[in-house]
C-alpha positions in Angstrom: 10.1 44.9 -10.6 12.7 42.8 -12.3 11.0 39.5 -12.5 14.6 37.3 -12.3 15.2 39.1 -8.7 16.9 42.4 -7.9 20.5 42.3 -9.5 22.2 44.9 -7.4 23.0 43.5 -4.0 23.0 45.0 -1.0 26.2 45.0 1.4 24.5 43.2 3.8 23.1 40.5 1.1 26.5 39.8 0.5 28.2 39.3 4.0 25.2 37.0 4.3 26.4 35.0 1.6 29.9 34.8 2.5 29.3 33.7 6.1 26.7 31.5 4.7 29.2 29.8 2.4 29.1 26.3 1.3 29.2 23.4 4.0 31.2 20.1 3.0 29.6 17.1 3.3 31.6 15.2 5.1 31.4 18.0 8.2 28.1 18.7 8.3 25.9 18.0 11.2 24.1 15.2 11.6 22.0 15.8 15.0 18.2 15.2 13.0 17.2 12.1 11.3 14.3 12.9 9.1 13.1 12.8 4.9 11.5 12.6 2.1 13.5 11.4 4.9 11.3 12.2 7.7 8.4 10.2 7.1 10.3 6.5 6.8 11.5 7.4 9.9 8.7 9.6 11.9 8.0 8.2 15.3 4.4 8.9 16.8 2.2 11.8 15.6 2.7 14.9 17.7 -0.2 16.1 20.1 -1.9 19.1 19.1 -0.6 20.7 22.6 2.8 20.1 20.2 1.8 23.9 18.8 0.3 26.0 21.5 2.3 29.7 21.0 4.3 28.0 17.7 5.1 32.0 16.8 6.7 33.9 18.6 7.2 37.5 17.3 10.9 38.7 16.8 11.8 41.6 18.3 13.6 44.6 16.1 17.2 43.1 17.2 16.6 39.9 15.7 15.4 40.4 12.9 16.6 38.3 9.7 17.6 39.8 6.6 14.6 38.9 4.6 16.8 38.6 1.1 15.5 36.3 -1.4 18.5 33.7 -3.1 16.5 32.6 -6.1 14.7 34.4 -8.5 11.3 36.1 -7.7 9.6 35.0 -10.9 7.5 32.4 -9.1 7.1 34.3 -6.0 4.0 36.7 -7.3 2.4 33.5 -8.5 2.4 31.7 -5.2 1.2 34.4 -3.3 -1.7 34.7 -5.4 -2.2 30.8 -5.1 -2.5 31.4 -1.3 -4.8 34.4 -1.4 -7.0 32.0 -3.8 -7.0 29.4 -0.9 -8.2 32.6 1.1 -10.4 33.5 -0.7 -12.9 29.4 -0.3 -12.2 30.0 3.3 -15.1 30.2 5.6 -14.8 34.2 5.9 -16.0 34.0 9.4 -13.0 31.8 10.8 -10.2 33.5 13.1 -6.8 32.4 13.7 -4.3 32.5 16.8 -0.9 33.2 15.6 1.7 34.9 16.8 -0.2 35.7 20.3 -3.1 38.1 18.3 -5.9 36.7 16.7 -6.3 37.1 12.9 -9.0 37.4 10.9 -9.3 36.5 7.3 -9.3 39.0 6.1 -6.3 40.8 8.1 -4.6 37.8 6.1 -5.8 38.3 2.8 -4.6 42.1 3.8 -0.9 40.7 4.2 -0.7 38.8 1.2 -2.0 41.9 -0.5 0.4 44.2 0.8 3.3 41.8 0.4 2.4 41.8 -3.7 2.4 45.5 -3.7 5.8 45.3 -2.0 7.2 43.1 -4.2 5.4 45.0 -7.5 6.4 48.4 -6.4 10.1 48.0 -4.7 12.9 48.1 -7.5 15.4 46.5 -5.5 15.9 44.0 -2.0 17.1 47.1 0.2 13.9 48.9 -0.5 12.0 45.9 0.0 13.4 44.9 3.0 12.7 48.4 4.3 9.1 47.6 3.2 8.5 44.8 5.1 10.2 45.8 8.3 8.0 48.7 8.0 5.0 46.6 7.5 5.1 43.2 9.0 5.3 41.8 12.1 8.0 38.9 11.5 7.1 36.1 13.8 9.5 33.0 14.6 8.5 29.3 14.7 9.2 28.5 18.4 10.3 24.8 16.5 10.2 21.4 18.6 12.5 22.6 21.1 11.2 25.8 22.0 14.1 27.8 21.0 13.5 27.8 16.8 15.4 24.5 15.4 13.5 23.5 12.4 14.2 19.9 10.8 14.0 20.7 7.0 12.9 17.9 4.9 12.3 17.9 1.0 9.6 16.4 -0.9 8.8 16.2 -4.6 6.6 15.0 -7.7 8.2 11.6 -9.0 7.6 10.7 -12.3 6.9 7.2 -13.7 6.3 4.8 -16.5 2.7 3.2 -16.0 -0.4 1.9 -17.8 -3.7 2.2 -17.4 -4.0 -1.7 -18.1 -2.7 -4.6 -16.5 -0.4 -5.9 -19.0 3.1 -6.6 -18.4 5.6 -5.0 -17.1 2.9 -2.4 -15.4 1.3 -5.3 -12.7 1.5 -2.9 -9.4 -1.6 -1.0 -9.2 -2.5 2.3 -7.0 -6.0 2.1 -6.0 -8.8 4.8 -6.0 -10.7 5.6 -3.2 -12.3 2.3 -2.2 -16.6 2.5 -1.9 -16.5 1.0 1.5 -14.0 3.5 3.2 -15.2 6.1 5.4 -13.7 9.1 5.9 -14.0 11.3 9.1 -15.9 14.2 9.2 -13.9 17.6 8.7 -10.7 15.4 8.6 -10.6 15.2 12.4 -7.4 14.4 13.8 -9.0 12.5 17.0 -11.2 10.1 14.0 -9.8 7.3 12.1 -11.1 6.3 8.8 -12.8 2.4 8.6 -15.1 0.7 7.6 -18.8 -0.4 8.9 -18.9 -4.1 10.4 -22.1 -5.5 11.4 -23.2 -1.5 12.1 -20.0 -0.4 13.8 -16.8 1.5 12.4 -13.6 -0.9 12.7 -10.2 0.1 11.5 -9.9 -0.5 7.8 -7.7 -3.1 6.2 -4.0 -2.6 6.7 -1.8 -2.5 3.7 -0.8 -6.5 3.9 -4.6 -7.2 4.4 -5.5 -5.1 1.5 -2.2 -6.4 -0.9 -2.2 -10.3 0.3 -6.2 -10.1 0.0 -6.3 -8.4 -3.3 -9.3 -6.9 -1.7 -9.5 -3.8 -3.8 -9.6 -6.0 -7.5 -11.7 -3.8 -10.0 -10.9 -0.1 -8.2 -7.2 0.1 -10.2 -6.5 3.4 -11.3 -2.8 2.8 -13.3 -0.5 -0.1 -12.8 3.4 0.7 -12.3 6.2 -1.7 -13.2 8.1 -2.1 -9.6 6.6 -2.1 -6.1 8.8 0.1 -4.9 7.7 2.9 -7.0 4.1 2.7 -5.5 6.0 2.4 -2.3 7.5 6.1 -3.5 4.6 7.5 -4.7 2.3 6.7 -1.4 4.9 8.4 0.5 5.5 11.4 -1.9 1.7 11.8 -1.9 1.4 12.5 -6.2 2.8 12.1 -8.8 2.8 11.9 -12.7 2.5 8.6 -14.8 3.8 8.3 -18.4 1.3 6.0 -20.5 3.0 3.6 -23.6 0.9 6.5 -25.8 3.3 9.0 -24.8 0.7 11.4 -23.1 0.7 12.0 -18.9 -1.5 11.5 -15.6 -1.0 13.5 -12.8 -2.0 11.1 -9.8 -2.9 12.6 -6.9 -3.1 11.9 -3.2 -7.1 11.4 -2.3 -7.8 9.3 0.5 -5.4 7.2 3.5 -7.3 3.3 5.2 -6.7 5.7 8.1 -3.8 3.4 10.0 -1.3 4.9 11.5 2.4 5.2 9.5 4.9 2.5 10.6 8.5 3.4 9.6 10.1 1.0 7.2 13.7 3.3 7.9 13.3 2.4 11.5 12.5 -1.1 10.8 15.5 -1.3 8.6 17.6 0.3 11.3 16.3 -2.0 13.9 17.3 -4.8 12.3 20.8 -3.8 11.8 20.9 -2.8 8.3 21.7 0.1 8.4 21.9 3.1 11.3 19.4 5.9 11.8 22.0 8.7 10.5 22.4 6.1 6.9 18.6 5.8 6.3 17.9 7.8 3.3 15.3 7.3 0.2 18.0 6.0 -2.0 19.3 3.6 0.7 16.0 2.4 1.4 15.4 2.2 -2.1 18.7 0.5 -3.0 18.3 -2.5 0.0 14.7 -3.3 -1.7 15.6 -4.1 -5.0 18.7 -6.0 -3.3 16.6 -8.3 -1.4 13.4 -8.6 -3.4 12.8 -11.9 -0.7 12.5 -9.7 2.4 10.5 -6.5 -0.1 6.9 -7.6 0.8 7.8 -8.1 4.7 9.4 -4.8 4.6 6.6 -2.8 2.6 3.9 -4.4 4.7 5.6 -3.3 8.4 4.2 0.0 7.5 -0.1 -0.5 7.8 -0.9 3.0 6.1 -2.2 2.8 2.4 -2.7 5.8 0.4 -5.4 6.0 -2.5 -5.1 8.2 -5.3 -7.1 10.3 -8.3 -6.1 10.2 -11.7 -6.2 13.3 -14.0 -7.5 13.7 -17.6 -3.9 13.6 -20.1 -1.8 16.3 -19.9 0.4 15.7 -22.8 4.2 15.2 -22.8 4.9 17.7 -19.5 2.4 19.2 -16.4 2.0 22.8 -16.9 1.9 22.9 -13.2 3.1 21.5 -9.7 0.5 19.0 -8.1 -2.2 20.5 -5.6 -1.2 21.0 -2.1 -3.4 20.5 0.7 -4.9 24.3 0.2 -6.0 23.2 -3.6 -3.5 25.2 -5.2 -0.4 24.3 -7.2 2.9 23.7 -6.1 5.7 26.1 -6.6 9.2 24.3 -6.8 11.5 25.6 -3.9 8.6 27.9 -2.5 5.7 25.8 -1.2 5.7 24.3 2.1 4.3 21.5 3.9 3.6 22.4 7.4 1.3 20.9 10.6 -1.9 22.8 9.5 -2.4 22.8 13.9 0.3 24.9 14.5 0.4 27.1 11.3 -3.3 27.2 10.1 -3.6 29.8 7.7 -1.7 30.8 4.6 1.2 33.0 5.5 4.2 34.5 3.4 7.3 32.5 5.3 10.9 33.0 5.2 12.9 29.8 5.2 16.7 29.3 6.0 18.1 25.7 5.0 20.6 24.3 3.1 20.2 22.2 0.0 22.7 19.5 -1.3 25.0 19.4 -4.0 25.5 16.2 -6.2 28.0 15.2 -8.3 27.6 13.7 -12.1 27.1 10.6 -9.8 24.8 12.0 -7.7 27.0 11.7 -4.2 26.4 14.5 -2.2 29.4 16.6 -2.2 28.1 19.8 -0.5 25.5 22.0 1.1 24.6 25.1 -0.4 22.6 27.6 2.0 18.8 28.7 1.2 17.1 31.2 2.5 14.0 33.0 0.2 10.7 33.9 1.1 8.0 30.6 1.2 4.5 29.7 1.5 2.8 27.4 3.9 0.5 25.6 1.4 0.5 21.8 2.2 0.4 19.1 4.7 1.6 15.6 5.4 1.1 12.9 7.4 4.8 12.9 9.1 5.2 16.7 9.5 3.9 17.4 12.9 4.2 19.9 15.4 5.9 23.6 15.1 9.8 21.8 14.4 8.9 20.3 11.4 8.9 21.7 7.7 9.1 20.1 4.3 9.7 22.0 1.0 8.4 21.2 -2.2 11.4 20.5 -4.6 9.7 20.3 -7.9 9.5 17.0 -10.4 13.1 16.9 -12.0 15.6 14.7 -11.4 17.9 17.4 -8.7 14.3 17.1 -7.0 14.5 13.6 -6.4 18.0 13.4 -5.3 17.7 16.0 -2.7 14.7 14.7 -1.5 16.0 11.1 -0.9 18.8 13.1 1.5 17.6 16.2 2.8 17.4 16.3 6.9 19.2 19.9 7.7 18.6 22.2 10.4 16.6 25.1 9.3 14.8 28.3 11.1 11.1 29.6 9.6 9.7 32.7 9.9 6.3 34.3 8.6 5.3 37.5 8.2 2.0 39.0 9.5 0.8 42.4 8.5 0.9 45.1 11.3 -2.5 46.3 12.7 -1.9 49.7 12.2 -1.1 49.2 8.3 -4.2 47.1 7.7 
């Protein structure tokens, strides 16, 4: 297998690019409000009834193409990341997806015969031809029942920190705090708190917490803007740069277990902007313009998100931060899904579109995606079987994209057939 991707096309690969063909900003739809998106604006958290029968399997006339629009270097990797997850799974747990009920090792079975695919197949047609042949391909039913995805984007921001109060660096991110407790198994029905006088109460909200300086001594780094802890607690990780020139990865480790309140719809509320403006970088851009209304606007939203902090990593991370599997990030592949509707880790097929910037980083376009993905994260405003956010990596494209991204999108996974296992 050529490890850039398959160089000779197939007809049908390239019809599907030119109906596919570039969308202009100014004309493309704007019927979902969502982020890095989607969590400054997500509303209430879906109810797990939200992803009863989220697959549907597609029927032979349906089918997608199943060609890939980026190079397949990464792809083996990410596989393997998932059938590592597999592999720490409780070997005894069953799925229900796609109306069947799958084992673990049926799964581990279809990531292993979507590797051999890819290893042995020397170009897309023949691989195509594989999968149909193989795989079920089932369809995410989405929110409205008829397979609309809202794509969001996400990413790994990187900032200038210390691991010292000392000026500039005078906005901490806490670790874990001693007197939080977690639920058991992270159950979606139990809160985190805290014990008062031998009972679990809600634990302090993020203005109780900031105003208080109730977590003094349990400072992990110290950043140089507010806003960029604001960032990093919704991107979930992240990687520090220290005034010695070596790296931290922090990571996502614990939330005080209150419930996300949009600052986006806040802002939009108020009259500051409309639901279709809000955006990362508009968000971002009204904070540092109105420093007097920052803390009000921060503290709107209760959740507070505590971090780890990795050993030094040198100048650059070899590797993606760790999804909610354990594993890695790939940039462009890895998904954040609702672990209720899609459980287990799948291959996925993804169709989206991702924007184009200019040297001043306007959006001038949207260029379509579609490549083979894997579910291999979660997060706290992507619920039920509409939602999807892909992992766009730690550069600076990443950052843009994920400030605007809200597209329609369609998902797919693919499930090996009983009679190939």
């Amino acid at each position: 297998m050529n490890p850039q991707g398959w160089q000779n096309k197939p007809a049908a690969f390239t019809r599907f690019l030119r109906h596919r063909r570039l969308i202009s900003a100014g004309n493309r739809l704007r019927c979902f409000i969502g982020i890095t998106v989607a969590l400054l604006l997500s509303g209430p958290a879906a109810p797990a009834a939200a992803c009863d029968t989220a697959l549907k399997q597609v029927m032979p006339g349906g089918m997608p193409l199943l060609l890939d629009d980026s190079g397949l270097r990464d792809l083996q990797k990410s596989v393997e990341r998932s059938l590592a997850a597999l592999a720490r799974t409780d070997q005894e747990q069953q799925f229900v997806l796609c109306g069947r009920v799958y084992s673990i090792q049926w799964l581990q079975q279809s990531l292993a015969a979507f590797l051999r695919g890819l290893a042995s197949c020397t170009n897309e047609a023949d691989f195509q031809a594989f999968l149909f042949d193989h795989f079920d391909v089932c369809h995410s039913r989405g929110a409205d029942g008829a397979g609309q995805m809202l794509v969001t984007g996400y990413y790994e921001p990187f900032f200038a920190g210390s691991l010292t109060r000392q000026f500039p660096f005078v906005y901490p991110l806490y670790q874990v705090p001693p007197d939080l407790v977690l639920p058991a198994e992270n159950q979606d029905d139990h809160e985190a708190g805290r014990l008062q006088d031998g009972r679990l109460v809600p634990y302090w909200s993020r203005a109780e917490i900031e105003k208080g300086d109730l977590l003094r001594g349990r400072e992990l780094v110290f950043l140089a803007d507010p806003v960029e802890v604001f960032i990093l607690q919704v991107q979930g990780s992240g990687r520090i740069s220290l005034p010695d020139g070596s790296v931290r990865a922090v990571q996502f480790a614990a939330s005080n277990g209150r419930k996300y309140r949009s600052i986006g719809r806040l802002l939009a509320d108020r009259g500051v902007m409309t639901l279709e403006e809000v955006t990362m970088p508009k968000i971002v851009a009204y904070l540092h313009e109105h420093p007097e209304e920052m803390q009000d606007i921060l503290h709107h939203n209760d959740r507070y998100i505590f971090f780890s902090l990795s050993p030094a990593q040198g100048e650059t991370a070899a590797e993606g931060p760790a999804g909610s599997l354990g594993q890695p990030l790939t940039a462009g592949r890895s998904l954040a899904v609702d672990s209720r509707c899609f459980p287990a880790p799948m291959v996925g097929y993804l169709e989206t579109e991702l924007p184009l910037f200019d040297d001043q980083g306007a959006v001038t376009g949207w260029q379509a995606l579609h490549r083979f993905v894997v579910n291999q994260d979660a997060g706290a405003a992507i619920q039920g079987a509409g939602r999807v956010d892909l992992f766009l990596g730690g550069d600076e494209y990443a950052a843009r994209a994920a400030g605007v991204m809200k597209q329609r999108g369609v998902l797919y996974f693919l499930l090996l057939k009983a009679e190939k296992r």
